[in-house]
C-alpha positions as YAML, in Angstrom:
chain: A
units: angstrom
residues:
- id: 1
  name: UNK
  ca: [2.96, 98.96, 44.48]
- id: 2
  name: UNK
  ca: [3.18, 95.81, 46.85]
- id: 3
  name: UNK
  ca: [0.24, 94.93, 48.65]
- id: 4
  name: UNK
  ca: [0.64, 93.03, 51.80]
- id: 5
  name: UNK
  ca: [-1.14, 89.43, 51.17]
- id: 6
  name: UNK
  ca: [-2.68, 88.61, 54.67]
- id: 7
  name: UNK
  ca: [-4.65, 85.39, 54.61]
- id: 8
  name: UNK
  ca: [-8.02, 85.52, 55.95]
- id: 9
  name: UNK
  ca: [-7.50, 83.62, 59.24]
- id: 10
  name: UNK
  ca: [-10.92, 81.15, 60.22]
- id: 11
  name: UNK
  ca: [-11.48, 79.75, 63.85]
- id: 12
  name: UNK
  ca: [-14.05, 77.45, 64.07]
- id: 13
  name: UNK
  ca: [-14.67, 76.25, 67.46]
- id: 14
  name: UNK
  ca: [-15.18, 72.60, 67.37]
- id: 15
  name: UNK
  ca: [-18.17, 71.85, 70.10]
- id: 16
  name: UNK
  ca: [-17.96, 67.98, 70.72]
- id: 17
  name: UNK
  ca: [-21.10, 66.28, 70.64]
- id: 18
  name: UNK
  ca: [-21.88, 63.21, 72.32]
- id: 19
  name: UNK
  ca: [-23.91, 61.12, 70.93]
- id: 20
  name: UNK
  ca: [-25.18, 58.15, 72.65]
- id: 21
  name: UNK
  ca: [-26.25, 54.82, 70.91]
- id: 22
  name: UNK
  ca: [-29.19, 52.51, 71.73]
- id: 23
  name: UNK
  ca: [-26.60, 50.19, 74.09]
- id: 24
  name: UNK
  ca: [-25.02, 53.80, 75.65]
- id: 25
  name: UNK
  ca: [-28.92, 54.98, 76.65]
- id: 26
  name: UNK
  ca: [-29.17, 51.71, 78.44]
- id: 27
  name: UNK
  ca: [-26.43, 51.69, 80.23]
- id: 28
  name: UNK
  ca: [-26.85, 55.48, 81.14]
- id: 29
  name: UNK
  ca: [-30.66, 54.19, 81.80]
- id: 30
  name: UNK
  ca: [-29.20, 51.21, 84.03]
- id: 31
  name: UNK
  ca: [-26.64, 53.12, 85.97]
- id: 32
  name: UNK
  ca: [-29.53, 55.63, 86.88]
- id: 33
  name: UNK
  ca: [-31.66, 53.07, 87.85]
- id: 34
  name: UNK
  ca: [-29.03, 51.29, 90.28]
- id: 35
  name: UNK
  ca: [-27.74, 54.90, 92.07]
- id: 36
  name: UNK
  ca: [-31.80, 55.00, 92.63]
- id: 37
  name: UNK
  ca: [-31.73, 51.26, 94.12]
- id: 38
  name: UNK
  ca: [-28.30, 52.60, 96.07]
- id: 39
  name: UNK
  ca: [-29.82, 55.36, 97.46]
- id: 40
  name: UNK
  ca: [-33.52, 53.57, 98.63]
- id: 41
  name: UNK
  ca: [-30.92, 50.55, 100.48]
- id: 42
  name: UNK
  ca: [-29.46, 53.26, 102.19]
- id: 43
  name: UNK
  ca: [-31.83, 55.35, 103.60]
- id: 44
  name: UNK
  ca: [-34.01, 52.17, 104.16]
- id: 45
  name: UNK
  ca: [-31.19, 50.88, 106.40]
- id: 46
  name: UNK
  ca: [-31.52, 53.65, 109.42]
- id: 47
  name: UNK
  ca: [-35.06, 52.06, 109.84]
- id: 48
  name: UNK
  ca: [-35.04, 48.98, 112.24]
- id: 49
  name: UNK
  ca: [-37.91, 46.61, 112.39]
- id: 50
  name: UNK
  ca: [-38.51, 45.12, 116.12]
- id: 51
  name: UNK
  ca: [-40.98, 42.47, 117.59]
- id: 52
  name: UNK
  ca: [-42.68, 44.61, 119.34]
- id: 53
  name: UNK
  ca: [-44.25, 47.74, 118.64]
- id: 54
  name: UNK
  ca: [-43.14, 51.46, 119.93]
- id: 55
  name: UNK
  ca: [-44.44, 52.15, 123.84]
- id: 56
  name: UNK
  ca: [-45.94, 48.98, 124.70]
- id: 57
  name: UNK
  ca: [-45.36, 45.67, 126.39]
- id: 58
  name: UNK
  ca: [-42.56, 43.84, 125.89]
- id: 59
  name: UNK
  ca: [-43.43, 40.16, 124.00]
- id: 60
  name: UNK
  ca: [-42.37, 36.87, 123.64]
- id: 61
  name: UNK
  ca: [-42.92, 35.01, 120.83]
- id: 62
  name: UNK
  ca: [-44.16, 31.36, 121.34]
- id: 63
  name: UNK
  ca: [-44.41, 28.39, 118.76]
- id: 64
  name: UNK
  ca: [-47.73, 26.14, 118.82]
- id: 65
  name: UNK
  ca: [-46.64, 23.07, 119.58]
- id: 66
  name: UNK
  ca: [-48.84, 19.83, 118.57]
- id: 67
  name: UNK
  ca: [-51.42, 19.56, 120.95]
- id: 68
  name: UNK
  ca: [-51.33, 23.11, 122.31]
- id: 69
  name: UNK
  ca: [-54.44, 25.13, 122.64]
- id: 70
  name: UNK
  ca: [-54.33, 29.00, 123.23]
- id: 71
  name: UNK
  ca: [-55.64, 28.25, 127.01]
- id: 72
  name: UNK
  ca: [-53.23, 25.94, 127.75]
- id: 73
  name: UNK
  ca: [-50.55, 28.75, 126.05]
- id: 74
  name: UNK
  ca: [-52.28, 31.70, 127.89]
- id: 75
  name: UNK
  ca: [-52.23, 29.66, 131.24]
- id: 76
  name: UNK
  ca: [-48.55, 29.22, 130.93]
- id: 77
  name: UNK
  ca: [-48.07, 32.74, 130.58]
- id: 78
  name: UNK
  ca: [-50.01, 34.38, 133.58]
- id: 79
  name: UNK
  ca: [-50.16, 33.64, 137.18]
- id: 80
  name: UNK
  ca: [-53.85, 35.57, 137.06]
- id: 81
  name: UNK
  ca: [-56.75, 35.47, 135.54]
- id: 82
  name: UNK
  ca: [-56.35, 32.99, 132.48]
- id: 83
  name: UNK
  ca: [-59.23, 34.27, 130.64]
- id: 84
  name: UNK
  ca: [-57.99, 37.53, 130.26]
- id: 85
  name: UNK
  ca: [-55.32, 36.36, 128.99]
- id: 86
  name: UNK
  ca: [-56.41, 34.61, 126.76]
- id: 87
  name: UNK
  ca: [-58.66, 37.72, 125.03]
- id: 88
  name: UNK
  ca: [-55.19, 39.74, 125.32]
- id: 89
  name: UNK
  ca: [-53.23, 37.16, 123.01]
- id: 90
  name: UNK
  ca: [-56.11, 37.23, 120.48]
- id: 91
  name: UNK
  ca: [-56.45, 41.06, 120.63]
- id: 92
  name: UNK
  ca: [-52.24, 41.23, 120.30]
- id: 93
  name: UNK
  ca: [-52.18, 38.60, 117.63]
- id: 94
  name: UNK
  ca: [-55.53, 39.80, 116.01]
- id: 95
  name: UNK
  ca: [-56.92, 36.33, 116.22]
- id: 96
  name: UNK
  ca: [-60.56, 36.01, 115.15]
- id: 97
  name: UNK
  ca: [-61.36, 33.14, 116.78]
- id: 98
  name: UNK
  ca: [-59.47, 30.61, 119.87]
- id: 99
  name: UNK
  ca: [-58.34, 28.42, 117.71]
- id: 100
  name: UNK
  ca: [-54.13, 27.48, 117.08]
- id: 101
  name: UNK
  ca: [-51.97, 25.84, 114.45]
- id: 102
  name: UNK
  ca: [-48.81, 23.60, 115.10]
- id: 103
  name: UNK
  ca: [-45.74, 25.84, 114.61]
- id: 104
  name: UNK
  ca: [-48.02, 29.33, 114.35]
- id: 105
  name: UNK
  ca: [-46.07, 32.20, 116.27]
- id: 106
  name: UNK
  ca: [-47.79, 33.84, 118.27]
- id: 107
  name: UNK
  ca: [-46.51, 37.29, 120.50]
- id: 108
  name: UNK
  ca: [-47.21, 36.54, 124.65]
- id: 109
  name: UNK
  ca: [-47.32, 39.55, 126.40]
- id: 110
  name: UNK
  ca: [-44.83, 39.31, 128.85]
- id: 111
  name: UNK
  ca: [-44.74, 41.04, 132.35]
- id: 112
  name: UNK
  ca: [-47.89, 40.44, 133.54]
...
């Protein structure tokens, strides 16, 4: 009597784990972190900052010279009524008082 020897056959499916070290969480951390930066620079880039703000007056912008005052500034700017000018510059550059520096900027309604 001959039995048939038939070895018992085993698969074991080998699952690879991966298994990350203090310097591989970093730079898994660090990569994250710049795609984040990547992404923020890119969607901040379709915004453009201008001078002047949406559905008003266009502006100049003027540097106080030495010397300047905000009247003498204002009275360059307008052929009418200096005065109310002047309030318009202060209101525009949301000056609390009249008073100027040497090389502030300041935004000049222009148009008037």
């Amino acid at each position: 009597m001959s039995t048939a020897y038939a070895p018992s056959v085993q698969f074991r499916s080998q699952r690879s784990q991966v298994r990350l070290t203090r310097r591989g969480r970093l730079v898994v951390l660090l990569l994250g972190a710049a795609l984040l930066i990547g992404v923020a620079l890119w969607l901040a880039a379709g915004s453009a900052a201008t001078d002047q703000p949406s559905g008003t007056a266009p502006y100049e912008v003027v540097t106080v010279a030495p010397g300047d005052t905000l009247w003498d500034i204002a009275d360059g700017a307008t052929d009418g009524n200096v005065g109310d000018m002047v309030a318009e510059i202060r209101d525009v550059n949301s000056l609390t008082s009249g008073e100027v520096f040497a090389g502030q900027q300041l935004r000049i309604p222009v148009g008037d």
